[in-house]
C-alpha positions as CSV (number, residue, x, y, z in Angstrom):
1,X,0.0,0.0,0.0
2,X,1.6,3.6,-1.2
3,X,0.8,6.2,1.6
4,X,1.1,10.0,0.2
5,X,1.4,12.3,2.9
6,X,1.1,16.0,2.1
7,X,3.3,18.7,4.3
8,X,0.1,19.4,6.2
9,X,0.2,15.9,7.0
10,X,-3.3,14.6,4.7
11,X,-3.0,11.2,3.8
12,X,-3.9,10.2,0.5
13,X,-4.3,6.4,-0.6
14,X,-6.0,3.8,-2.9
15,X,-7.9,2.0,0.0
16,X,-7.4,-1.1,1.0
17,X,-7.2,-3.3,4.7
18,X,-3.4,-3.8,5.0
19,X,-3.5,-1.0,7.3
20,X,-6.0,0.3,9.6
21,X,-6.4,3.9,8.5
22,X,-8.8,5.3,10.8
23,X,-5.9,5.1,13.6
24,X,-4.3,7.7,11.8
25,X,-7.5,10.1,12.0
26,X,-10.9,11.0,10.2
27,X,-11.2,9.4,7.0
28,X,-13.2,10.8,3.4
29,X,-13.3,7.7,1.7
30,X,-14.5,8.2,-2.2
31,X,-15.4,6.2,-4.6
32,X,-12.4,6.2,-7.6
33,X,-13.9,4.0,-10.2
34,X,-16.6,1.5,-10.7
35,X,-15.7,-2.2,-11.7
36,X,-18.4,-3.8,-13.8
37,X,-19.3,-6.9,-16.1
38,X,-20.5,-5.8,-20.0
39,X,-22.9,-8.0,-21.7
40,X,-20.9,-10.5,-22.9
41,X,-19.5,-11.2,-19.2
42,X,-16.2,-9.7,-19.7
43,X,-15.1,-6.6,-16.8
44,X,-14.7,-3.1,-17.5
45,X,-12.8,-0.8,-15.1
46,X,-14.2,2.8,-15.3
47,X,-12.3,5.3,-13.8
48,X,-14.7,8.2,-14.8
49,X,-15.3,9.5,-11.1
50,X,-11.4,10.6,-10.9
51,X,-11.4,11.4,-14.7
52,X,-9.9,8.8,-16.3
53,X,-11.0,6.3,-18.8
54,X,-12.1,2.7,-19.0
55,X,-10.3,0.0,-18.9
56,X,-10.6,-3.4,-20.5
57,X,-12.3,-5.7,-21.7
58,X,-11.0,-8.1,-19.2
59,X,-11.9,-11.7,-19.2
60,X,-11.9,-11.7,-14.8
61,X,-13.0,-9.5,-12.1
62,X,-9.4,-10.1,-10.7
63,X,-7.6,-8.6,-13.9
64,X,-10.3,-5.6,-14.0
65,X,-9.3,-4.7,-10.2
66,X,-5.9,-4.9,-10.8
67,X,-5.5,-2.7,-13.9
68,X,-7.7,-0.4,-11.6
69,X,-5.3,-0.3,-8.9
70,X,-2.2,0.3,-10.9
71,X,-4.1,3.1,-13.0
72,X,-5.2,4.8,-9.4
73,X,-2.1,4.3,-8.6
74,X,0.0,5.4,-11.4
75,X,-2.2,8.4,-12.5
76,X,-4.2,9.7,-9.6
77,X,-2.1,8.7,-6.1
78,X,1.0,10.1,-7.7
79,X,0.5,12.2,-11.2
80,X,3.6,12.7,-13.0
């Protein structure tokens, strides 16, 4: 898990449960893209609500989540 900490100490994260978060204050959790199936069953990742694009097809869930972590990650935890 990548933690970015601003100098007025805000943490910024993709979420997960590898650390408990909420000892480190408050937490604004939001939504940073939605992870769906199409119509022929394959799994789109669409990163829209942090404007960015879609991802996939992918043929699994699993693959879907984890081109949406390493976009999050990539392009809106740590941008350029």
């Amino acid at each position: 898990m990548q933690l970015l900490i601003d100098p007025q100490g805000s943490v910024r994260c993709v979420y997960d449960e590898t650390l408990p978060l909420a000892e480190l204050g408050p937490l604004t959790i939001s939504r940073g893209s939605n992870v769906e199936p199409d119509e022929q069953g394959h799994w789109l990742a669409d990163l829209s609500p942090v404007s960015g694009p879609q991802l996939g097809p992918f043929a699994t869930r699993s693959a879907a989540l984890e081109a949406e972590r390493a976009w999050l990650e990539r392009n809106w935890l740590c941008p350029g």
